[in-house]
DSSP file (Angstrom, degrees, kcal/mol; ACC not computed):
  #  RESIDUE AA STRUCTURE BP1 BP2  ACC     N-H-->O    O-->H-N    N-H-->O    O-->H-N    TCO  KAPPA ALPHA  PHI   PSI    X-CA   Y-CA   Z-CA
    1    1 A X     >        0   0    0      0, 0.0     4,-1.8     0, 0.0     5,-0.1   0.000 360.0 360.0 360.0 -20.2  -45.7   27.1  -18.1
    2    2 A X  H  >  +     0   0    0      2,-0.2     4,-2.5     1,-0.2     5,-0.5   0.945 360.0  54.6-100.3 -58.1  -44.6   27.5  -14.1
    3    3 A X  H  > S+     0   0    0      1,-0.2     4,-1.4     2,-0.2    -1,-0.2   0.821 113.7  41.2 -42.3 -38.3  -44.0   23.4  -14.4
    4    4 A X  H >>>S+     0   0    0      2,-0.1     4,-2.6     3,-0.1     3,-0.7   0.993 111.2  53.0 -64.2 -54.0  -41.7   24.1  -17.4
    5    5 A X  H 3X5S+     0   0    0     -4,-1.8     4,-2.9     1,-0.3     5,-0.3   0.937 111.6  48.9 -64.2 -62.9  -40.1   27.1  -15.8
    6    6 A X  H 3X5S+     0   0    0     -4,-2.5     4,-3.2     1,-0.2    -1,-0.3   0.881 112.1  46.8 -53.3 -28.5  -39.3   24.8  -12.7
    7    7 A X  H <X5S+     0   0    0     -4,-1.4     4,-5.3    -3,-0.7    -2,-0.2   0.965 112.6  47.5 -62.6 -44.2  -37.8   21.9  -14.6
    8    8 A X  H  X5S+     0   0    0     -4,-2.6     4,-1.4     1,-0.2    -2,-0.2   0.924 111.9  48.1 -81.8 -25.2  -35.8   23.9  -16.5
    9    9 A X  H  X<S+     0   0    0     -4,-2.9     4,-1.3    -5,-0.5    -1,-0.2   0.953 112.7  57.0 -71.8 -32.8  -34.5   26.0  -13.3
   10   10 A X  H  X S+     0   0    0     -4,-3.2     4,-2.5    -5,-0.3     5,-0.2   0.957 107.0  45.1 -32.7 -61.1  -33.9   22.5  -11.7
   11   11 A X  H  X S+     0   0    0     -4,-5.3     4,-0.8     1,-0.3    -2,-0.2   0.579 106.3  56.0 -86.0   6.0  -31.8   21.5  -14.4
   12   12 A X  H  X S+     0   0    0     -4,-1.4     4,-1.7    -5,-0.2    -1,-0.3   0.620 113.8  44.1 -97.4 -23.4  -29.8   24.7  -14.5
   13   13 A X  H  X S+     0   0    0     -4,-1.3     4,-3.3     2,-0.2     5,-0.2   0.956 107.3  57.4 -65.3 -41.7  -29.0   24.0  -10.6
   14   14 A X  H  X S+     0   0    0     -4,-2.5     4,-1.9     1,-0.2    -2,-0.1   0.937 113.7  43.5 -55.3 -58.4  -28.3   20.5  -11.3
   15   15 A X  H  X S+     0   0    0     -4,-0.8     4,-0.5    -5,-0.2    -1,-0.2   0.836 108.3  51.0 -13.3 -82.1  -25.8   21.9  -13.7
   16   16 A X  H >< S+     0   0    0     -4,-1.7     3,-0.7     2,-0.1     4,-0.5   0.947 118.6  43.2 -42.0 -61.6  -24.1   24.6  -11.9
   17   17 A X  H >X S+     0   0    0     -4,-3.3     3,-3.1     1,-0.2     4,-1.0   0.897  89.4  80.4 -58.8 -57.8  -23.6   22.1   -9.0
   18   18 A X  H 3< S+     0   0    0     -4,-1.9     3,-0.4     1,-0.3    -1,-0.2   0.737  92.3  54.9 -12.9 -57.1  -22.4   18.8  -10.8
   19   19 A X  T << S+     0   0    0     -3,-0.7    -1,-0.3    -4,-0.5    -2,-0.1   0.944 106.8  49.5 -58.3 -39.5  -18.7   20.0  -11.1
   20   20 A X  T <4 S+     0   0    0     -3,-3.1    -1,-0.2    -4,-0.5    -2,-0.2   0.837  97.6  90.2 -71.9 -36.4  -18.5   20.8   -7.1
   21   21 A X     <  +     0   0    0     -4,-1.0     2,-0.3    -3,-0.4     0, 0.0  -0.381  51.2 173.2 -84.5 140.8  -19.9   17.1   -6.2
   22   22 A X        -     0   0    0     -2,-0.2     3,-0.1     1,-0.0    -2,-0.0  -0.751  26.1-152.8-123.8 165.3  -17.5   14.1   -5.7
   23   23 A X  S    S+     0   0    0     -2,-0.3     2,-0.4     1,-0.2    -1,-0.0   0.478  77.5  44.5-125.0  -6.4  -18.3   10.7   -4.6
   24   24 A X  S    S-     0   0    0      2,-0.0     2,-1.2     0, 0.0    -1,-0.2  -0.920  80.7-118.4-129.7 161.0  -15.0    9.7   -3.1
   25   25 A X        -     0   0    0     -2,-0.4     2,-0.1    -3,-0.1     0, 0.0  -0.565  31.1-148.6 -96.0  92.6  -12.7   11.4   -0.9
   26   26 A X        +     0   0    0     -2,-1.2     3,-0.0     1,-0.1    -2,-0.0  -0.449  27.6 164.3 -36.0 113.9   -8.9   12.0   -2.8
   27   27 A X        -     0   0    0      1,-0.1    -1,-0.1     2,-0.1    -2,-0.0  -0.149  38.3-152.1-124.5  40.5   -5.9   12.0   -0.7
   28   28 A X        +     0   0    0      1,-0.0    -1,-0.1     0, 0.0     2,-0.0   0.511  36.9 115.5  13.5-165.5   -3.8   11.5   -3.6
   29   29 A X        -     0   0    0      2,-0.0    -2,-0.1    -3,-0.0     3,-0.0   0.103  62.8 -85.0  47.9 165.7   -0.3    9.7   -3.5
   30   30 A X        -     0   0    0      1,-0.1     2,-0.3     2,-0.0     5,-0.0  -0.318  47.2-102.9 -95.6 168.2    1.1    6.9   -4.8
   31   31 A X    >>  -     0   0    0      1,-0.1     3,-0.9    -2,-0.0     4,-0.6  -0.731  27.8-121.7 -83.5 154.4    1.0    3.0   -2.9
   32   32 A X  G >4 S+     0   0    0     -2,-0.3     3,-1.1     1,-0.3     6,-0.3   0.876 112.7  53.7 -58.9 -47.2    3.6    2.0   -1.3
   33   33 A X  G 34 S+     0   0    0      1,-0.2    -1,-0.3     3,-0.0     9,-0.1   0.851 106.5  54.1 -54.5 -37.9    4.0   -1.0   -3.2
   34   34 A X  G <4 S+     0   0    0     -3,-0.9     2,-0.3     2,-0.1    -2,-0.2   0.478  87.0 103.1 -76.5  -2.9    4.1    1.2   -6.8
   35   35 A X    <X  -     0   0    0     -3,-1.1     4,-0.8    -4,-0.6     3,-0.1  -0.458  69.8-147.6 -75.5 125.6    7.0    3.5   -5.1
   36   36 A X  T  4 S+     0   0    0     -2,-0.3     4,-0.2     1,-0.2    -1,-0.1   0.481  90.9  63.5 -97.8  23.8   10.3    2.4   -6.7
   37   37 A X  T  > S+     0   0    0      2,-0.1     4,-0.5     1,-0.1     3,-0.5   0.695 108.7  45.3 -95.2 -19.3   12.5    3.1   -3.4
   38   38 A X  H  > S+     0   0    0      1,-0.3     4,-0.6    -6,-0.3     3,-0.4   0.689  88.7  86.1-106.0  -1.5   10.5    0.5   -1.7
   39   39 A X  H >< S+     0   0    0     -4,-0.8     3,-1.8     2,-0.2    -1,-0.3   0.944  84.5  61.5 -31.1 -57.8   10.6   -1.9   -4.4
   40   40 A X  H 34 S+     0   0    0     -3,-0.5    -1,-0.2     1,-0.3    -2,-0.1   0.878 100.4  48.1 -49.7 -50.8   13.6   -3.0   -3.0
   41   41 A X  H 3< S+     0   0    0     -4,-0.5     2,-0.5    -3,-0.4    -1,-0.3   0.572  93.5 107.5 -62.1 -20.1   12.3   -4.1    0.3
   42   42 A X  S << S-     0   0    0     -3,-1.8    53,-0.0    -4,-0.6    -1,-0.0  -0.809  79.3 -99.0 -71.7  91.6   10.0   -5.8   -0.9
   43   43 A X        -     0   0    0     -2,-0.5    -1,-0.2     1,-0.2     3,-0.0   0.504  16.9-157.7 -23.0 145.3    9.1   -9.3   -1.3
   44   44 A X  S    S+     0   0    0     -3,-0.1     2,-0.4     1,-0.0    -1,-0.2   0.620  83.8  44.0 -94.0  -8.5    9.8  -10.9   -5.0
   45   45 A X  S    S-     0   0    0      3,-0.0     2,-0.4     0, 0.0    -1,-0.0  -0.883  70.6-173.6-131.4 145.4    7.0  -13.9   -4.3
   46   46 A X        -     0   0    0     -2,-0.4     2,-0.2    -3,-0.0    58,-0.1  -0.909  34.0 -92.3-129.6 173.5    3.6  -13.4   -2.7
   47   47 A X        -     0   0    0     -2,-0.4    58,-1.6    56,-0.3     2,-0.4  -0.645  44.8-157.0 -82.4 151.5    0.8  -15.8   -1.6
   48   48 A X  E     -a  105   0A   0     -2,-0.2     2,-0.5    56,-0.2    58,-0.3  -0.944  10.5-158.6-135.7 133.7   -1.5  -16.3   -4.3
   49   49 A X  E     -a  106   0A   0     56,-1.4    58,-2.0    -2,-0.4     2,-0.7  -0.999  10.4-152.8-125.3 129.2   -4.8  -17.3   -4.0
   50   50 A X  E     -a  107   0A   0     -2,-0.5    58,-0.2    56,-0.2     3,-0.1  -0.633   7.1-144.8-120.2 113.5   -6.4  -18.8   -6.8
   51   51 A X        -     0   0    0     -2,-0.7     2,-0.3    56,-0.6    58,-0.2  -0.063  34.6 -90.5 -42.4 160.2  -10.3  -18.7   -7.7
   52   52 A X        -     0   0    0      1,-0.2    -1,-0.1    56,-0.1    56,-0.0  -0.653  63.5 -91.5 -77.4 134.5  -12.4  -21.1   -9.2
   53   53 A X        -     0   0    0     -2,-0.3     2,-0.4     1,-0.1    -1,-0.2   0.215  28.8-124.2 -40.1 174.2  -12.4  -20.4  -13.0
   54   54 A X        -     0   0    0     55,-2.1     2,-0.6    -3,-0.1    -1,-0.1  -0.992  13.4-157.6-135.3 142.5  -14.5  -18.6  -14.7
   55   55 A X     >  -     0   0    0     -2,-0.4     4,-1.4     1,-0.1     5,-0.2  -0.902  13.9-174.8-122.2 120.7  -16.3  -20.1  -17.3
   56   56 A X  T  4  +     0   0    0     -2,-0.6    -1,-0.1     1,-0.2    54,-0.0   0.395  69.1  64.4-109.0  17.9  -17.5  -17.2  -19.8
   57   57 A X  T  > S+     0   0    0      2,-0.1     4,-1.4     3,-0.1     5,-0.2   0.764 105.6  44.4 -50.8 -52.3  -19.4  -18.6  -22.2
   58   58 A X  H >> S+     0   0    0      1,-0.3     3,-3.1     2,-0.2     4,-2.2   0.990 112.8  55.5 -72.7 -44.0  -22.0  -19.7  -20.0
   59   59 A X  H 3X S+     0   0    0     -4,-1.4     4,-1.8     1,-0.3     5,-0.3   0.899 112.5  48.4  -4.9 -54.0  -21.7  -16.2  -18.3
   60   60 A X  H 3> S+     0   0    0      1,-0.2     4,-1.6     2,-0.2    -1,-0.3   0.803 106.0  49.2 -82.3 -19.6  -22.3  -15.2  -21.4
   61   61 A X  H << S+     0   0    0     -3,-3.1    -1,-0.2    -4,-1.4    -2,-0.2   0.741 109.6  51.7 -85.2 -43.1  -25.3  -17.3  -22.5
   62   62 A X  H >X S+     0   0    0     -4,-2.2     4,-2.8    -5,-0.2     3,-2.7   0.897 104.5  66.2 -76.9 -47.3  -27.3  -16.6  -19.6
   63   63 A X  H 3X S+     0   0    0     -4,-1.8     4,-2.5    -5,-0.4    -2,-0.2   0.960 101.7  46.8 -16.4 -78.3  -26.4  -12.8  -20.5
   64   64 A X  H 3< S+     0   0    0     -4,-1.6    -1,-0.3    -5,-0.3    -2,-0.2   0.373 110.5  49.0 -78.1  16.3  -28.2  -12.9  -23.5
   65   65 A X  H X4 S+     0   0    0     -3,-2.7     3,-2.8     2,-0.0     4,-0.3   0.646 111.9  49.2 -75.0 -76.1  -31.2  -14.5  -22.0
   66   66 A X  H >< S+     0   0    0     -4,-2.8     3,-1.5     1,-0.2     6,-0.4   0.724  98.1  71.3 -44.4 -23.6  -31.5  -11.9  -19.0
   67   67 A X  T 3< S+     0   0    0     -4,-2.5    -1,-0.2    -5,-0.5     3,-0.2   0.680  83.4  70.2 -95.6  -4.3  -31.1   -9.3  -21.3
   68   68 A X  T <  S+     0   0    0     -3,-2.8     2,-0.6    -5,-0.2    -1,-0.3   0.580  90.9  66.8 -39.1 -35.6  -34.5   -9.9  -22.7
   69   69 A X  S X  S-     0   0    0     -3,-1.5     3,-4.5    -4,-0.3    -1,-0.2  -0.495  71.2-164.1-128.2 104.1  -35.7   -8.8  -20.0
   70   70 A X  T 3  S+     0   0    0     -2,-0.6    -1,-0.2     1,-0.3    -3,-0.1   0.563  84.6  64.6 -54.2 -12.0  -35.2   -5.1  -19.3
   71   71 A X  T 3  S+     0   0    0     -3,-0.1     2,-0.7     1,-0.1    -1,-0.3   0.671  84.5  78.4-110.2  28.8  -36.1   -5.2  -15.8
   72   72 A X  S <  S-     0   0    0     -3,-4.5    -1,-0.1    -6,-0.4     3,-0.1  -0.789  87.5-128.3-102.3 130.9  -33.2   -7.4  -14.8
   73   73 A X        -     0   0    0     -2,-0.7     2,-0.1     1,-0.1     3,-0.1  -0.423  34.0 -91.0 -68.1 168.6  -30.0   -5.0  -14.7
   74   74 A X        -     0   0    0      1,-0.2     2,-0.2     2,-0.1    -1,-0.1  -0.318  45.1-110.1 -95.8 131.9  -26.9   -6.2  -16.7
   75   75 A X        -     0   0    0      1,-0.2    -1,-0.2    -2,-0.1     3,-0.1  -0.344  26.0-169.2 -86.7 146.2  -24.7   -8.2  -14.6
   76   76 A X        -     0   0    0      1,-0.4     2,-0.2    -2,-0.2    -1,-0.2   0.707  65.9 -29.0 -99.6 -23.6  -21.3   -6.5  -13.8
   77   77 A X        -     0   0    0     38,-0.0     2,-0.5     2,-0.0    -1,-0.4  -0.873  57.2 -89.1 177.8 174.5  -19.8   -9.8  -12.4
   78   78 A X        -     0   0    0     -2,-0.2     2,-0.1    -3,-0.1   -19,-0.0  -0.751  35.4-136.2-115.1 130.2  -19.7  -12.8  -11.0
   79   79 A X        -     0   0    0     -2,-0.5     2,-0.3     1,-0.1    -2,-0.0  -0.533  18.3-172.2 -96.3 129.6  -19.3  -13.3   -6.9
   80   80 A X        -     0   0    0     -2,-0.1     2,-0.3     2,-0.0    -1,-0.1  -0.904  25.6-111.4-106.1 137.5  -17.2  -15.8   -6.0
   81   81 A X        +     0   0    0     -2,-0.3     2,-0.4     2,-0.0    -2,-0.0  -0.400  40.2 174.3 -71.1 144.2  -17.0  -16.7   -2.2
   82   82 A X        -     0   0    0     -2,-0.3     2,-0.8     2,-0.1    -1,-0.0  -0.826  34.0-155.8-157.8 137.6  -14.1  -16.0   -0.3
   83   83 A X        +     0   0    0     -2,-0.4     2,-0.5     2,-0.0    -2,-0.0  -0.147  40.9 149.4-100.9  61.4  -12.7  -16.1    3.1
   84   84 A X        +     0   0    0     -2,-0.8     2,-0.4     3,-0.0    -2,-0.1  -0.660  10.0 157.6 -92.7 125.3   -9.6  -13.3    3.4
   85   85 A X    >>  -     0   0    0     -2,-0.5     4,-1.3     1,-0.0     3,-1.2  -0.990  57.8-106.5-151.4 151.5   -8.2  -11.2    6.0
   86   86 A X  T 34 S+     0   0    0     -2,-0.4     5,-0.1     1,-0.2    -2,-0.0   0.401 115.1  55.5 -44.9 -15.4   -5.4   -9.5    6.9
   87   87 A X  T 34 S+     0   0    0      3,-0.0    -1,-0.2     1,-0.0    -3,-0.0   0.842 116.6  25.2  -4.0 -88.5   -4.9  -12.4    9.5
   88   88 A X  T <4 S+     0   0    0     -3,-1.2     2,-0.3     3,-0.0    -2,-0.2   0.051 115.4  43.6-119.5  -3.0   -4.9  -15.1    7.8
   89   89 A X  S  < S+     0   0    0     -4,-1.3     2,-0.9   -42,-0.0   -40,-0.0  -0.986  85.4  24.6-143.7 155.0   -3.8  -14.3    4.3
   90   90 A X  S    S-     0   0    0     -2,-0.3     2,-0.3    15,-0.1   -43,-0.2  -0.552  79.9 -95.6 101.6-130.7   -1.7  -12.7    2.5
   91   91 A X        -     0   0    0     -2,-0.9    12,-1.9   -45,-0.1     2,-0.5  -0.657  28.1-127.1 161.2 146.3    1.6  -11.8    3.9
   92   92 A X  E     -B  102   0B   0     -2,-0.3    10,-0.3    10,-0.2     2,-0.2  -0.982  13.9-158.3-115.2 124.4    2.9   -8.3    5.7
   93   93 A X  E     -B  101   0B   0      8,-2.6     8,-1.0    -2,-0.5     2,-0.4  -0.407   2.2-155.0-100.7 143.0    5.8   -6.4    4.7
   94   94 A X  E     -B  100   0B   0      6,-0.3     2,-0.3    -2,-0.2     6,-0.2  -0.973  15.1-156.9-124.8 127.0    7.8   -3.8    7.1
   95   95 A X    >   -     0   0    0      4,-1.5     3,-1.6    -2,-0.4     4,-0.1  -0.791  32.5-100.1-116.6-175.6    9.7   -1.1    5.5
   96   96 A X  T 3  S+     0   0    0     -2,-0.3    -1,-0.1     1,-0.2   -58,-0.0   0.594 122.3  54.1 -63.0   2.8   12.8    1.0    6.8
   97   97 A X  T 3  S-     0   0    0      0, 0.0    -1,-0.2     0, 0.0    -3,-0.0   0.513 125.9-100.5 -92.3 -15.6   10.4    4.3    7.8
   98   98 A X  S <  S+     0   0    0     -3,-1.6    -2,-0.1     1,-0.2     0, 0.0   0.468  77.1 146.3  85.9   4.9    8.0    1.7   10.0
   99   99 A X        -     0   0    0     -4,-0.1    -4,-1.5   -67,-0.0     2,-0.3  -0.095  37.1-152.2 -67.9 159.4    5.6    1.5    7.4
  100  100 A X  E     -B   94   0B   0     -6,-0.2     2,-0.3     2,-0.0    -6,-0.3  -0.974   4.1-159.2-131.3 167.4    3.7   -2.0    7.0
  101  101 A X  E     -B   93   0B   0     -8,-1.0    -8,-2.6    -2,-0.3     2,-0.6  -0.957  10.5-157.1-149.0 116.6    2.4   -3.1    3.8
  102  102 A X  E     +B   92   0B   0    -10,-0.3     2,-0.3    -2,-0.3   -10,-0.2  -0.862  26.9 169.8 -89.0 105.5   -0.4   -5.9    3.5
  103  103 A X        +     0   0    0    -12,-1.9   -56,-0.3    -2,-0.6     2,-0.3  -0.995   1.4 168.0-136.7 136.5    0.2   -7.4   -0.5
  104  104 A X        -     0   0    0     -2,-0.3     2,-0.4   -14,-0.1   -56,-0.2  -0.821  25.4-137.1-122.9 166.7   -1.9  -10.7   -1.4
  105  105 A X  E     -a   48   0A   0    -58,-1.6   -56,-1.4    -2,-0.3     2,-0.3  -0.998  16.8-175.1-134.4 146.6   -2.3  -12.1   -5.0
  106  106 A X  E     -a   49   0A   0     -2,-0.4     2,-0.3   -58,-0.3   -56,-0.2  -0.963   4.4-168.2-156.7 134.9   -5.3  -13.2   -6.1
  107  107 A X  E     -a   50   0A   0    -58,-2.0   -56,-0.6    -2,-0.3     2,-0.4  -0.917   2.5-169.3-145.9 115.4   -5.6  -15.0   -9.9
  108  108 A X        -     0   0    0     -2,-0.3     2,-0.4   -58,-0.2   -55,-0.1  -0.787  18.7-137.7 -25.0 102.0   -8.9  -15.8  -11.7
  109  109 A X  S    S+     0   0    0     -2,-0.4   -55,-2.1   -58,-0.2     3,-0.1  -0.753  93.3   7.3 -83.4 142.6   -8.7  -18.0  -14.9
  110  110 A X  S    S+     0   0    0     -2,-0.4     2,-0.2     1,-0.2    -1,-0.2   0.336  97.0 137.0  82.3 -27.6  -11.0  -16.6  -17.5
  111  111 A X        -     0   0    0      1,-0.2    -1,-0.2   -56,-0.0     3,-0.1  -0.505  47.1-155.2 -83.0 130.5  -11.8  -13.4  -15.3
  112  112 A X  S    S-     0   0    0     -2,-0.2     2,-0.3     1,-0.2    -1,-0.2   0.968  76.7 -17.1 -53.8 -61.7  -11.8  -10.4  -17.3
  113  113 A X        -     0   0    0      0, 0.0     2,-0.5     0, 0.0    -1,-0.2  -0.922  60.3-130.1-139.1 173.9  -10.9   -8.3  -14.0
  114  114 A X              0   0    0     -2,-0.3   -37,-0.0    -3,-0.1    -8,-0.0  -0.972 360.0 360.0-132.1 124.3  -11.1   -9.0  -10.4
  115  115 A X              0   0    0     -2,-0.5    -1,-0.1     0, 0.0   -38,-0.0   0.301 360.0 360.0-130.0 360.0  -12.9   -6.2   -8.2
């Protein structure tokens, strides 16, 4: 009974608390690039870097293999190498306030998303 009584008082803390906990910090606002005064300023063309496809079928084949066995976790995507910096890639934008703005484009055939 005192082993129940502590679980269940656990999980009423666990509870209370949950709403108060974050895992990122918010400083809300928009990006500079999505602002439509600085649209203007703004390059129409960027540098583009484009990945090696992705071929999802096989992605997908080995998927269903791995997923036989429960204690490999489910793959979330597939890493591609790449060598990018603010350097060397990309391009930088100046607006009228002083601002700078770092915008690359980066294109995946076949990729569902790019993280």
């Amino acid at each position: 009974m005192k082993k129940l009584s502590c679980s269940l008082f656990t999980a009423i803390l666990n509870f209370l608390f949950a709403g108060s906990l974050i895992a990122q910090i918010s400083y809300g606002g928009t990006p500079l690039s999505f602002n439509s005064k600085n649209a203007v300023f703004l390059q129409k063309s960027l540098p583009t870097v484009t990945m090696e496809p992705v071929n999802v079928s096989i992605l997908q084949a080995e998927d269903l293999i791995n997923d036989l066995d429960k204690g490999i976790p489910w793959r979330f995507g597939q890493n591609l190498a790449v060598n990018l910096s603010l350097s060397t890639s990309g391009q930088w934008e100046y607006l009228p306030n002083g601002d700078k703005l770092w915008r690359l484009r980066v294109y995946s055939q076949g990729a569902y998303t790019l993280n």
